[in-house]
C-alpha positions as CSV (number, residue, x, y, z in Angstrom):
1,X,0.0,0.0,0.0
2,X,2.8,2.4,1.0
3,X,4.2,2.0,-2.2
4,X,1.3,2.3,-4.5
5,X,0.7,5.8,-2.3
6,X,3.9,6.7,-3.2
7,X,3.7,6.2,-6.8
8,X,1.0,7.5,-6.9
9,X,2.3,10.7,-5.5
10,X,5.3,11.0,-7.7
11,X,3.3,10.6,-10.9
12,X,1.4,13.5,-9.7
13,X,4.0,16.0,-11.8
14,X,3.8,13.4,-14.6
15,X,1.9,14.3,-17.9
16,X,0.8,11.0,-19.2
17,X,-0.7,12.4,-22.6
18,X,2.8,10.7,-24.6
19,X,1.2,12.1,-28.0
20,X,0.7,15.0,-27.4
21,X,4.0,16.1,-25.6
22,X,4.6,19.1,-27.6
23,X,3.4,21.7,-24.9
24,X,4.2,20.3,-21.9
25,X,6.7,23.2,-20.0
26,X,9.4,22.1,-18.3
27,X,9.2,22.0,-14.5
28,X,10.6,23.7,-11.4
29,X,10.9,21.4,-9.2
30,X,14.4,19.1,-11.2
31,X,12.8,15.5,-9.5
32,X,9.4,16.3,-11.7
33,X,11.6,17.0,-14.8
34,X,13.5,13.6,-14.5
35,X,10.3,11.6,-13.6
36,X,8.5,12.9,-17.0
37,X,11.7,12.9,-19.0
38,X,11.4,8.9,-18.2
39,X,8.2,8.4,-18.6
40,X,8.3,9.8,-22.2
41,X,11.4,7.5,-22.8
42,X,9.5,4.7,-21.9
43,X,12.6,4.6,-19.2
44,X,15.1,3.4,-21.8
45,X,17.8,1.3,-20.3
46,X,20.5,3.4,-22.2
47,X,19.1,6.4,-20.8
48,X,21.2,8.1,-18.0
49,X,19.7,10.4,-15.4
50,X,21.4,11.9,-12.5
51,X,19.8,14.4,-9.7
52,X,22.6,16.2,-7.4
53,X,21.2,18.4,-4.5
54,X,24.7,18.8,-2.6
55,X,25.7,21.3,-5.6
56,X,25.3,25.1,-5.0
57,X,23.0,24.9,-7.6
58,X,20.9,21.9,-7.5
59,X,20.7,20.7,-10.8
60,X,19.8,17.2,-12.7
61,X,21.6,16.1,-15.9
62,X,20.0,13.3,-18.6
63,X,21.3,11.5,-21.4
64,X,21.1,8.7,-23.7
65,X,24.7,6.4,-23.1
66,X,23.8,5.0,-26.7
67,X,24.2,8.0,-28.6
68,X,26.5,10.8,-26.6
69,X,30.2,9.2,-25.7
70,X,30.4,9.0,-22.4
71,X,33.5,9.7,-21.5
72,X,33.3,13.6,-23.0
73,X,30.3,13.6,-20.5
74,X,32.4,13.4,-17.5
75,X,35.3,15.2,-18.8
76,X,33.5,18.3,-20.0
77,X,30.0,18.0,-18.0
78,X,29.7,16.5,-15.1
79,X,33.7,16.4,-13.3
80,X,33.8,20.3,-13.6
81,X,30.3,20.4,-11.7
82,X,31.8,17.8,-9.1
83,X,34.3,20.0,-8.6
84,X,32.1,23.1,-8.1
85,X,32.5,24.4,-4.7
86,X,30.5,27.2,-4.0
87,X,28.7,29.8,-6.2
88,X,30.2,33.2,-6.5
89,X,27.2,35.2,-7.3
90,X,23.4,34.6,-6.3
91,X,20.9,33.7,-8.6
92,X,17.3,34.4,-8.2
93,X,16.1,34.0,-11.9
94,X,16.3,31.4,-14.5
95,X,18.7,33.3,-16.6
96,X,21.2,34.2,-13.7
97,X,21.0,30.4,-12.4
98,X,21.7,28.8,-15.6
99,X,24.8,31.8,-16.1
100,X,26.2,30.6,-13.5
101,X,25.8,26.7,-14.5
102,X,27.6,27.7,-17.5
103,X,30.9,29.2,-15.7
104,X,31.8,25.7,-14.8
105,X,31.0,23.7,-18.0
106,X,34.5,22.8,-19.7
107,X,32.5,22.6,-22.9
108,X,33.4,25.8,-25.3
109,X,30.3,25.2,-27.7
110,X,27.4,27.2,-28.1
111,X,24.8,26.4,-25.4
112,X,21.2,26.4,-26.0
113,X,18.2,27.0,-23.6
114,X,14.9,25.3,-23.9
115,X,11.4,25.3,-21.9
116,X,9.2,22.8,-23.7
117,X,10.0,18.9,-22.9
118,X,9.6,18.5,-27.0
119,X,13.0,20.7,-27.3
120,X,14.6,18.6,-24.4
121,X,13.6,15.2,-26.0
122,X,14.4,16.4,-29.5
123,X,17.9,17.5,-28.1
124,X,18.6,14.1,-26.3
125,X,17.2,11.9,-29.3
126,X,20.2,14.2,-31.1
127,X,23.1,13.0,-28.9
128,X,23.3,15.8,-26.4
129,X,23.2,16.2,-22.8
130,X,20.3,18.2,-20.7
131,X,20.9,19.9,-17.5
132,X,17.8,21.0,-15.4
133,X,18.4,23.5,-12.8
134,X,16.4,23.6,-9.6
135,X,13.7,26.6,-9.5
136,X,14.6,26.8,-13.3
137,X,11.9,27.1,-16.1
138,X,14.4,26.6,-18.3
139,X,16.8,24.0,-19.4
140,X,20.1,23.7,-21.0
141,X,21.3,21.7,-24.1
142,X,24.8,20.8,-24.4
143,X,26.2,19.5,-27.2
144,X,29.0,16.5,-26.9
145,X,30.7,14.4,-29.1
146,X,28.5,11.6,-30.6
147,X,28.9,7.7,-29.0
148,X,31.9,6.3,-32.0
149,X,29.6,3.7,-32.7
150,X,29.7,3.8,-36.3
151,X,32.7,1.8,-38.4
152,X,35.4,3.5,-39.6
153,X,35.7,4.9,-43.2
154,X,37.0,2.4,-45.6
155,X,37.0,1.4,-49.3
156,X,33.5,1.4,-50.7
157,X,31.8,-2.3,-51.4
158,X,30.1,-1.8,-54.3
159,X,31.4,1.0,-56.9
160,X,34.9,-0.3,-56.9
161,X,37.9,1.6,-58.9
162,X,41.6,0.4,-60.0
163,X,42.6,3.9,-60.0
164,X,41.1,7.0,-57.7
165,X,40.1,7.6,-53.8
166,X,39.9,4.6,-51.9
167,X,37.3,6.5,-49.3
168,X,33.5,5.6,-48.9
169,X,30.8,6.9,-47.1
170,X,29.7,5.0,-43.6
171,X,26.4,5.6,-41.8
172,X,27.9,8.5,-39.4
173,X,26.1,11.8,-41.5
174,X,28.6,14.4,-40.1
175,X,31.0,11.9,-41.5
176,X,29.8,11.9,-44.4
177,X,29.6,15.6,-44.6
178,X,33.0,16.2,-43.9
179,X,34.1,13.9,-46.6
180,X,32.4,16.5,-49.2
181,X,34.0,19.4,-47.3
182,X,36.8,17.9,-47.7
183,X,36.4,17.6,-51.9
184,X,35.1,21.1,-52.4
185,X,36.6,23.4,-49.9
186,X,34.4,26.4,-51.1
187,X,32.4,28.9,-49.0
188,X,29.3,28.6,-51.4
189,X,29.1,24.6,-50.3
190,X,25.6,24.7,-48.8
191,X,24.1,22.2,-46.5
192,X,20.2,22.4,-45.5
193,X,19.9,20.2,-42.4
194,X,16.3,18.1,-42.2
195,X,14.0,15.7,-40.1
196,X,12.0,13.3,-42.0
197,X,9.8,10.5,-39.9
198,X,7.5,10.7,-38.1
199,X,8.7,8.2,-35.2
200,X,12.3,7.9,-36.7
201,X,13.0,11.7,-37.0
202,X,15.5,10.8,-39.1
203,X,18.6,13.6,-40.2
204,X,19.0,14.7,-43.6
205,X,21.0,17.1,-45.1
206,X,20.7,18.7,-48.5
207,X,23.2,19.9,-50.5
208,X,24.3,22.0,-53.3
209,X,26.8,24.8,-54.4
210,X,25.1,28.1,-54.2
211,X,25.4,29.7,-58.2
212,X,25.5,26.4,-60.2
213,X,22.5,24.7,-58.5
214,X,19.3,24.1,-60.5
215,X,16.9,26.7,-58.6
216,X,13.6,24.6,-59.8
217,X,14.9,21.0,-58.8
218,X,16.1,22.2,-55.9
219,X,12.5,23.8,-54.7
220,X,11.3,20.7,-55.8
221,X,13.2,18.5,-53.7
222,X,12.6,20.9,-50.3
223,X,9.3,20.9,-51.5
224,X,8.9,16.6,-51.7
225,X,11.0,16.3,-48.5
226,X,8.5,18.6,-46.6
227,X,5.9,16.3,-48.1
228,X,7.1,13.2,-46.8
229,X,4.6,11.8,-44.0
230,X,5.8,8.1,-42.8
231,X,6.3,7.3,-39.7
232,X,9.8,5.6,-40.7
233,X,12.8,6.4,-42.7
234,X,15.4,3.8,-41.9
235,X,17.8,4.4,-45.0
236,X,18.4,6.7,-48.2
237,X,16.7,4.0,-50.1
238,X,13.2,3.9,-48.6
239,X,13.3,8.3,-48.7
240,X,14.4,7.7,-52.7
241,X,10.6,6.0,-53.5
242,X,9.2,8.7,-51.9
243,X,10.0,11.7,-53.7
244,X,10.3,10.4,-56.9
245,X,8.1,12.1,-60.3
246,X,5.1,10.5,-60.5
247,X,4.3,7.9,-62.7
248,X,6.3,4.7,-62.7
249,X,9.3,3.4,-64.8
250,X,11.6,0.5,-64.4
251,X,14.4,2.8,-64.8
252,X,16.4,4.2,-61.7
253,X,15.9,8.6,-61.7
254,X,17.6,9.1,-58.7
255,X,21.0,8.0,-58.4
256,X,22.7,6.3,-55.0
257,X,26.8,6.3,-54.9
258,X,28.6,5.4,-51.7
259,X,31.6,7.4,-53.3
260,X,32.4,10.9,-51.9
261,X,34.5,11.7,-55.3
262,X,31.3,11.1,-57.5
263,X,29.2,12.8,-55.2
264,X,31.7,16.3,-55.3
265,X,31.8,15.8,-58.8
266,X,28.1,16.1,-59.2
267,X,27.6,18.1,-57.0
268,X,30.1,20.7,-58.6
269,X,27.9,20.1,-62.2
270,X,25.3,21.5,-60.5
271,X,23.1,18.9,-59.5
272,X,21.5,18.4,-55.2
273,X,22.4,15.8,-53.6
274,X,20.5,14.3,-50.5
275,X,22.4,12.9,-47.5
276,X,20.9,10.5,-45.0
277,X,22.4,9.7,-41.6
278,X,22.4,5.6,-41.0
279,X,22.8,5.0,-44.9
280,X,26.4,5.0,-46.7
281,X,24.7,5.6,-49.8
282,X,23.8,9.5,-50.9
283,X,21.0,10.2,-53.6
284,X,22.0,12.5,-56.4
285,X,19.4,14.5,-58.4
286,X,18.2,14.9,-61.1
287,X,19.5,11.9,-63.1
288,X,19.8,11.2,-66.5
289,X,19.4,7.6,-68.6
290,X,23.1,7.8,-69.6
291,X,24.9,9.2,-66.3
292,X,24.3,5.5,-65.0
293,X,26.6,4.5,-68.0
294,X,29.8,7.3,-66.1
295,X,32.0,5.6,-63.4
296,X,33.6,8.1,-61.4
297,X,37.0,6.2,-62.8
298,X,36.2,7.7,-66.0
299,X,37.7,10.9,-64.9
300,X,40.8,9.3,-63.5
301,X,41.9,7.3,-66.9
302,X,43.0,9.4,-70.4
303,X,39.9,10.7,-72.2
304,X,40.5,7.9,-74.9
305,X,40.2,4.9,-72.6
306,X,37.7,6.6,-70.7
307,X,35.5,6.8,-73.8
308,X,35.9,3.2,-74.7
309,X,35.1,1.8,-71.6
310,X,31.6,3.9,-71.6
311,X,30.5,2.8,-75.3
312,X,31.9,-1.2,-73.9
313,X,29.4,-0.5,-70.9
314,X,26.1,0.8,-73.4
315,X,27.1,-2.3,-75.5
316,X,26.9,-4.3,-72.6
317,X,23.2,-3.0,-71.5
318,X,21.7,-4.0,-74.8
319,X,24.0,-7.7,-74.6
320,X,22.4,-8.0,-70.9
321,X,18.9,-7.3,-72.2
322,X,18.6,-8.9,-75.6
323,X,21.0,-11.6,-75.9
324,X,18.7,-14.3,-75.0
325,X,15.9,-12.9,-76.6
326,X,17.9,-13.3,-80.0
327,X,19.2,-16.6,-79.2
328,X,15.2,-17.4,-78.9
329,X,14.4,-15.0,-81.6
330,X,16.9,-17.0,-84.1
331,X,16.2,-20.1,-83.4
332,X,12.3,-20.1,-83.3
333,X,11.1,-17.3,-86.1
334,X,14.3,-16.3,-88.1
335,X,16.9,-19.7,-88.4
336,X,17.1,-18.4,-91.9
337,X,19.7,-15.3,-90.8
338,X,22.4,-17.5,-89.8
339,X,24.7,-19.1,-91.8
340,X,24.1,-23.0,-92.7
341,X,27.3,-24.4,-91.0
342,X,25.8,-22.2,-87.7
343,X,22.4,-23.3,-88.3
344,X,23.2,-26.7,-88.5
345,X,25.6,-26.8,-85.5
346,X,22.5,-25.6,-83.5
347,X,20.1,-27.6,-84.8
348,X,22.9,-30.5,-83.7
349,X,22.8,-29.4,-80.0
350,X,19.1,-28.8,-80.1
351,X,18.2,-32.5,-81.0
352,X,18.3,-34.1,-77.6
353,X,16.8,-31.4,-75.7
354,X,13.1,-31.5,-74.6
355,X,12.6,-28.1,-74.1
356,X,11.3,-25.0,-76.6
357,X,14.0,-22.4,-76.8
358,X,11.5,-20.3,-74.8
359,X,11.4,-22.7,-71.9
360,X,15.4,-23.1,-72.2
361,X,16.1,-20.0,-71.8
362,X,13.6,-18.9,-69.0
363,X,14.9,-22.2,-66.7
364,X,18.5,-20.9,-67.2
365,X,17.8,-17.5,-66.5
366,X,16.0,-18.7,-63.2
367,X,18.6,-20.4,-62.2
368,X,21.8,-18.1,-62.1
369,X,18.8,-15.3,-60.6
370,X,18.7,-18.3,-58.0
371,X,22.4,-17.9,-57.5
372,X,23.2,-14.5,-57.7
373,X,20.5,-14.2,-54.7
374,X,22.3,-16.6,-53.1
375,X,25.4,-15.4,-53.7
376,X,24.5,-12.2,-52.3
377,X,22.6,-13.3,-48.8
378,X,25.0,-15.8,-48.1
379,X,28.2,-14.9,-46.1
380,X,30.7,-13.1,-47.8
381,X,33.2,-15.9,-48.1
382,X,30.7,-18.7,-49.1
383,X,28.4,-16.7,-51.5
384,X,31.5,-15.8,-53.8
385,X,32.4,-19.6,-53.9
386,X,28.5,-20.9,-54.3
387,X,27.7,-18.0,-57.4
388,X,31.0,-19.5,-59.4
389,X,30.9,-23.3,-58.4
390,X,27.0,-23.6,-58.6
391,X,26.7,-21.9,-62.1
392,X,30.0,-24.0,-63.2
393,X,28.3,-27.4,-62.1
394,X,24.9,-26.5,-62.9
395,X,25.4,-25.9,-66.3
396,X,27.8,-28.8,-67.1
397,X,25.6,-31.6,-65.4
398,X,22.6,-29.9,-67.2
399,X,24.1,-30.1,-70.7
400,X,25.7,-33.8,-69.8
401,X,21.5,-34.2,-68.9
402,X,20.6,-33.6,-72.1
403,X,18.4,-30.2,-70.4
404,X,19.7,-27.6,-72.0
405,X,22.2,-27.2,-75.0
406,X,26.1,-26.1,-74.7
407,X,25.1,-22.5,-77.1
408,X,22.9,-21.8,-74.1
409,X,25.1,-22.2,-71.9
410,X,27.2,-19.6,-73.9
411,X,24.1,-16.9,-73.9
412,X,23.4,-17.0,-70.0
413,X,27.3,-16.6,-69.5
414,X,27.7,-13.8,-71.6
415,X,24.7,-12.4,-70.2
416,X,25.3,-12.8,-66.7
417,X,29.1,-10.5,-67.4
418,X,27.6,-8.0,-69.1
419,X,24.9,-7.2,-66.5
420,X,27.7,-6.9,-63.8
421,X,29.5,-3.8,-66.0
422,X,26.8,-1.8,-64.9
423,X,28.4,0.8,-62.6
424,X,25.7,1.5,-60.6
425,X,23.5,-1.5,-59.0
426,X,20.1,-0.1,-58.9
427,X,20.3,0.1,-62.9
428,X,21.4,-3.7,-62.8
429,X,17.7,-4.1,-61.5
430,X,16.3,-2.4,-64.3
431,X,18.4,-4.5,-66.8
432,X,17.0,-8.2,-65.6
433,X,13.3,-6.7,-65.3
434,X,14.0,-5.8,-69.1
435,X,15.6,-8.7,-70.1
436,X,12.4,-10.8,-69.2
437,X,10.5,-8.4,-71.3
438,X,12.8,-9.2,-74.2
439,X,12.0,-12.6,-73.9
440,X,8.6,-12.4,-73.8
441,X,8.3,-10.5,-76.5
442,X,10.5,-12.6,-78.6
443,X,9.0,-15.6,-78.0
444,X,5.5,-14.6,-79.5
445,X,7.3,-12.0,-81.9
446,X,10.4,-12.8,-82.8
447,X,12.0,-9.7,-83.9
448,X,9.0,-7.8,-84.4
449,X,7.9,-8.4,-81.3
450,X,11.7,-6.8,-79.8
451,X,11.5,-4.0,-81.9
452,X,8.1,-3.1,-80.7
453,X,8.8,-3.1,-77.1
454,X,12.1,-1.4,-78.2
455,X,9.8,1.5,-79.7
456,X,7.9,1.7,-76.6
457,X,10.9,1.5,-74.5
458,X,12.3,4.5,-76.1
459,X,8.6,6.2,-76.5
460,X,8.5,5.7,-72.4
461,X,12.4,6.7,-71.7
462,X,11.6,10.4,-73.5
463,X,8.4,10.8,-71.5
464,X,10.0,9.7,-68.1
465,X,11.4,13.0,-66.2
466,X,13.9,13.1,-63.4
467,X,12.7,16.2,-60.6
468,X,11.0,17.8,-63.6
469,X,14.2,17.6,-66.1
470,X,14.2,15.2,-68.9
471,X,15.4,11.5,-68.5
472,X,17.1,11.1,-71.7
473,X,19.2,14.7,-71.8
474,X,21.2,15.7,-73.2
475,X,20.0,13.9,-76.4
476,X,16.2,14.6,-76.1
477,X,15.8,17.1,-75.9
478,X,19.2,18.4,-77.7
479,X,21.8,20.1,-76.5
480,X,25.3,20.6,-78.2
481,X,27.1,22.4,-75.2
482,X,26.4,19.5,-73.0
483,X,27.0,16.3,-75.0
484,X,31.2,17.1,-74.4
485,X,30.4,14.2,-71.2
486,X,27.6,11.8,-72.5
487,X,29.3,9.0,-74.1
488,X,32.8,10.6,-75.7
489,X,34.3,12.1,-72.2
490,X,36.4,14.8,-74.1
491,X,40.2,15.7,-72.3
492,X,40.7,18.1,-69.4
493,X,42.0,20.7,-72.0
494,X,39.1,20.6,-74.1
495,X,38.0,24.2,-72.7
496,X,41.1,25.8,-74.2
497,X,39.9,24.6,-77.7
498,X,38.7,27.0,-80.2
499,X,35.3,24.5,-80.7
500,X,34.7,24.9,-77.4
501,X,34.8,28.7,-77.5
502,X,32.5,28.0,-80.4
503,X,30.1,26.4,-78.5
504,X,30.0,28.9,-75.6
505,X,28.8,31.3,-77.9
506,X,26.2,28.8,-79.2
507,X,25.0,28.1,-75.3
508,X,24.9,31.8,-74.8
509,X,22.8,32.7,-77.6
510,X,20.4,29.7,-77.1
511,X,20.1,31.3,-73.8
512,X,19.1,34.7,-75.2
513,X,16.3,33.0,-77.5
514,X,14.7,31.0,-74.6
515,X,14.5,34.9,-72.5
């Protein structure tokens, strides 16, 4: 009974009303401040709360062990007030109180005050510690270095290079912000800090370089962050569906790199680029159909090999998408385009198997999608070994079955290589989705039936828009100045060239005619 009276009494200063928590002021009294700071925590086992009446000041200090490092805490906030003897001046107010708090905090950054529990739970939810001062209205934020729970910078996993920066971004975002600061050291680098989630509160941070940024895309993206209403946003991928363009398309239109060199790069052409905290990967915007065809190596190789390596990557995409829809295209509708000695070598391996071309393809395809899924969820180690030795046995045993024939074989592995040059992995995706189109349409079509979904690719790509800016620019619509990096990535000295004077002028007169 005593202790049901008791709780009962202390939960007297409690406001229970959790969803609404937005106006409740702090307290006076520093024992009612630390009650309801745990209740609205759900009393969180990483959360630390002290209460010290000895102190001149009586004052209570909170803080989550899981997010602010805990040894700047008693370095810089609570050894100086330990060793606080005796105040020097009075205090009868909140401001004078809290003045004097402040003498003996080693911390040197800025202090901020606050008087609603929101600001105070907002502020520990950020990392920082919160001192309440008896008699105080008010109470004080302050900041301290972040828990270093986060792994250390390292070479990125995915968009590999033989020859640049061996630095990626990791899911710390002031990391990742000072890895761009670190690329363009200008004072016109702009940062737009953000909070999307409704439960997660997630940080964002938007940036561009202030005079080359894109004034409409970049009201557009403020404008579809502010529209965002979920209650979670875990990673830079789940914010990326949201504030796409309407409509939908297969094909990727906002770009993720976990390089900081691409994303300075970009960022210096003009374009905004979106950084979430807990994701390694930052979104670019707007993006364009053949950008996903540039690998930030590009710029690190002579022009020459550059270029070649980009027009061996767009020969790769349409390999990867209708390679097996010709094999099936050839040998169903149109065995009269090869030559005899080919057509009969075919028609040699085809005997014994029991399948349509259709069917042959579809279960082969299937099966190294089977593997590279594999591959990928398994442990690092083992999924390497099961991607290579599975597709190496598979195959052999199925052509020793009789299954499949030894030119198919041939397809699926030629297929499967040139879907890997793909620099960046979301557009992977978008090559096997197509690819199964391909071979749908071939199947009942032949050719005709891949040329028309090759018409209607390329009727969908020109209507598909990237933050209001056209997918498939700069070749639709056209634009002279800017196809010196589409495909043909001209040499650093190109600006010195009389033809690029020439088409300066060109750029600056188009200019003229759109005002």
């Amino acid at each position: 009974m005593r202790s049901r009276k008791g709780k009962s009494k202390k939960q007297n200063h409690i406001i229970t009303d959790v969803h609404d928590y937005t106006q409740i002021q702090i307290n006076h009294d520093i024992h009612a401040n630390i009650e309801q700071l745990k209740y609205l925590l759900g009393d969180s086992p990483d959360l630390v709360a002290r209460i010290e009446q000895d102190s001149p000041v009586p004052y209570a200090y909170a803080y989550l062990k899981s997010l602010a490092d805990e040894n700047s805490v008693n370095e810089f906030v609570v050894q100086p007030l330990i060793n606080w003897d005796k105040p020097t001046e009075q205090y009868n107010h909140n401001l004078s109180s809290i003045h004097l708090i402040k003498k003996h905090i080693a911390v040197t950054c800025a202090f901020k005050t606050n008087s609603r529990f929101q600001e105070v739970v907002d502020s520990i939810l950020d990392g920082a510690v919160v001192l309440f001062i008896q008699d105080s209205s008010l109470s004080l934020e302050i900041p301290v270095e972040e828990n270093p729970g986060f792994r250390k910078i390292e070479e990125p996993k995915i968009q590999t290079v033989v020859r640049g920066p061996r630095e990626g971004f990791i899911e710390d975002l002031d990391s990742n912000i000072s890895l761009i600061r670190r690329r363009i050291r200008s004072p016109k680098l702009r940062f737009i800090p953000m909070k999307v989630g409704k439960e997660t509160s997630t940080k964002i941070v938007v940036s561009y370089l202030e005079g080359k940024e894109d004034q409409d895309v970049l009201s557009t993206v403020m404008e579809r962050l502010r529209k965002v209403d979920k209650n979670k946003i875990l990673d830079s991928g789940m914010l990326e569906e949201l504030i796409e363009d309407p409509g939908y398309t297969p094909f990727p239109t906002i770009k993720a790199t976990e390089r900081p060199d691409s994303v300075a790069g970009e960022i210096l052409d003009g374009r905004i680029i979106i950084v979430v905290d807990g994701s390694p990967f930052v979104l670019i915007t707007p993006a364009t159909f053949v950008s996903f065809f540039h690998s930030a190596e590009d710029y690190y190789e002579k022009f020459d090999l550059a270029t070649f390596l980009r027009l061996i990557r767009l020969l790769a995409f349409w390999v990867s998408i209708a390679l097996p829809s010709t094999y099936i295209a050839v040998t169903t509708f149109h065995a009269e385009l090869l030559p005899t000695n080919i057509l009969i070598n075919l028609a040699a391996q085809r005997e014994g198997v029991p399948f349509p071309a259709f069917l042959e393809v579809f279960m082969m395809e299937m099966i190294f999608e089977l593997l590279r899924e594999a591959g990928i969820r398994m442990p690092r180690p083992i999924g390497s070994a099961i991607s290579i030795v599975g597709a190496l046995v598979i195959g052999e045993a199925a052509v020793q079955a009789g299954l499949i024939s030894p030119a198919m074989v041939i397809v699926v592995s030629l297929t499967a290589i040139s879907s890997f040059i793909a620099p960046y992995y979301s557009f992977s995706g978008t090559v096997r989705l197509l690819r199964f189109l391909f071979i749908l349409f071939a199947t009942f079509g032949g050719f005709f039936g891949m040329s028309v979904l090759t018409v209607a690719m390329i009727i969908h790509l020109s209507n598909v828009t990237s933050f209001g800016k056209s997918y498939l620019a700069p070749v639709a619509p056209f634009s002279l100045p800017r196809m010196k990096d589409v495909l043909i990535r001209f040499p650093q000295w190109w600006d010195k060239t009389p033809l690029y004077k020439f088409l300066q002028k060109v750029k600056k007169r188009a200019r003229r005619f759109e005002q």
